[in-house]
Structure formats: C-alpha cells, structure tokens
N, C-alpha and C positions, 0 to 999 in steps of 0.2 A: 941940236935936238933932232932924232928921227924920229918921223913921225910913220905909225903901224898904219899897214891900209885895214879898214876890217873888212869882210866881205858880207855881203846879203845873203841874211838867210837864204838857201836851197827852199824852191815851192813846187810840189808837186802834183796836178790833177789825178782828182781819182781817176784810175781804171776803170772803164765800160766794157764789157763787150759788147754790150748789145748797140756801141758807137761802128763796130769793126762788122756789123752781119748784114751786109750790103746786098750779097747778092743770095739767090736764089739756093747756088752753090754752097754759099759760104753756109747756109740755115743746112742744110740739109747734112755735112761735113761735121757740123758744129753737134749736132744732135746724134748719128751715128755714133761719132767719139764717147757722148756721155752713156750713151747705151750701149755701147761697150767694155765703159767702166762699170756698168753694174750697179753701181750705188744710186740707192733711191732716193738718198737727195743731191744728188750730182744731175739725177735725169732731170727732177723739179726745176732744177735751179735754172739747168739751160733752157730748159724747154719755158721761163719764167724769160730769161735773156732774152731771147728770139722773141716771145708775146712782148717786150718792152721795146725791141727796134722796130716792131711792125706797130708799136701803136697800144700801150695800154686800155685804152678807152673805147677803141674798136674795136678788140676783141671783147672787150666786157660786152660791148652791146651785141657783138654775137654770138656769147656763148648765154647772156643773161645772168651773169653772174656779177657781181660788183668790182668795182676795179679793185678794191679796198682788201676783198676776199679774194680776189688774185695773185696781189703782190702777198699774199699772207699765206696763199698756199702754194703757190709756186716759188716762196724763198729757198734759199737752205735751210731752212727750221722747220718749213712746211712739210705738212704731211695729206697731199691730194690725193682726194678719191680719183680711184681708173675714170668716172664717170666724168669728172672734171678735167681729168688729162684727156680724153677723149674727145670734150667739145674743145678746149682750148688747140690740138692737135687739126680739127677740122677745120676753125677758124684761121690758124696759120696756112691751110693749106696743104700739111702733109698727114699722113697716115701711118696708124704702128699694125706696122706687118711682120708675121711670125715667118722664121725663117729657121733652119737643124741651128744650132746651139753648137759652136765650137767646142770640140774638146780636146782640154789639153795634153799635147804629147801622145793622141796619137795618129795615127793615117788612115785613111781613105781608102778600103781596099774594092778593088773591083768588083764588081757582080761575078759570079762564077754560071 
C-alpha cells in the first residue's frame, strides 16, 4: 500500500504596510506616491498607514480626534475632512505643500 503525503495547508499573514514605514524616508516616499496617484482615498488610506506605524493613539491625542474616528476616516472608505488631514499631517510631522501640478505631455519651455 502507498501511502499520499498530504501537505499543510499554506498560511499567510496579512499584509501591513504600516509594518515596512521605518524610516523617516520610507513615510515621506510612501506619501508622495499616494499623492501622485491622485486618488482621494489612496491619499486617506496612506496617510491612515503612516498614523498607524507611528502610533494610533498618539496621534489621536494630538490631533484630539478619536482613535476610533481616525481609523474610520483615514480607511479607504473614509471620506476626511482637509481639516483632519491637516492635524493628522502635523502630528506625523510632515506638511502638504503646494507645488506647479505636472502636465502631461508636455515641456517646459524657457523664459524668453
């Protein structure tokens, strides 16, 4: 008689990113990206990633917002006010700075 081996299920931990946003760099990299894509809850979401490597709970206490009402508007289903992306943005440490707006296709032409 042969006998089958069977194998163990495959198990896989979820995916974090806010496991992988170490450094200082990595937040700052991470955020550009999303605000590059444009999408308003791509920006949330990251900008929800980064407040969770740094600390749910310390930003709530200094933005004064609840942790509760964080994770819920900084998800991807969230819809935060500029006013909330703005203290959560201070409490992280960085700032949204207005810069010309790429356009595409075409060039840069010199001053005359």
């Amino acid at each position: 008689m042969v006998r089958k081996r069977t194998r163990k299920p495959e198990t896989f931990s979820r995916f974090d990113t806010a496991d992988y946003l170490r450094s200082e760099q990595d937040v700052i990299a991470y955020l550009e990206a999303a605000m590059e894509d444009g999408d308003a809850a791509v920006i949330a979401a990251a900008i929800g990633d980064v407040a969770r490597a740094r600390g749910m709970m310390q930003i709530a206490r200094e933005t004064g917002i609840t942790r509760e009402g964080l994770y819920k508007a900084l998800s991807p289903d969230g819809n935060p006010s500029l006013g909330t992306v703005l203290k959560v943005m201070k409490a992280l440490g960085v700032e949204l700075a207005p810069r010309p707006a790429k356009k595409a296709g075409s060039k840069r032409r010199a001053a005359a």
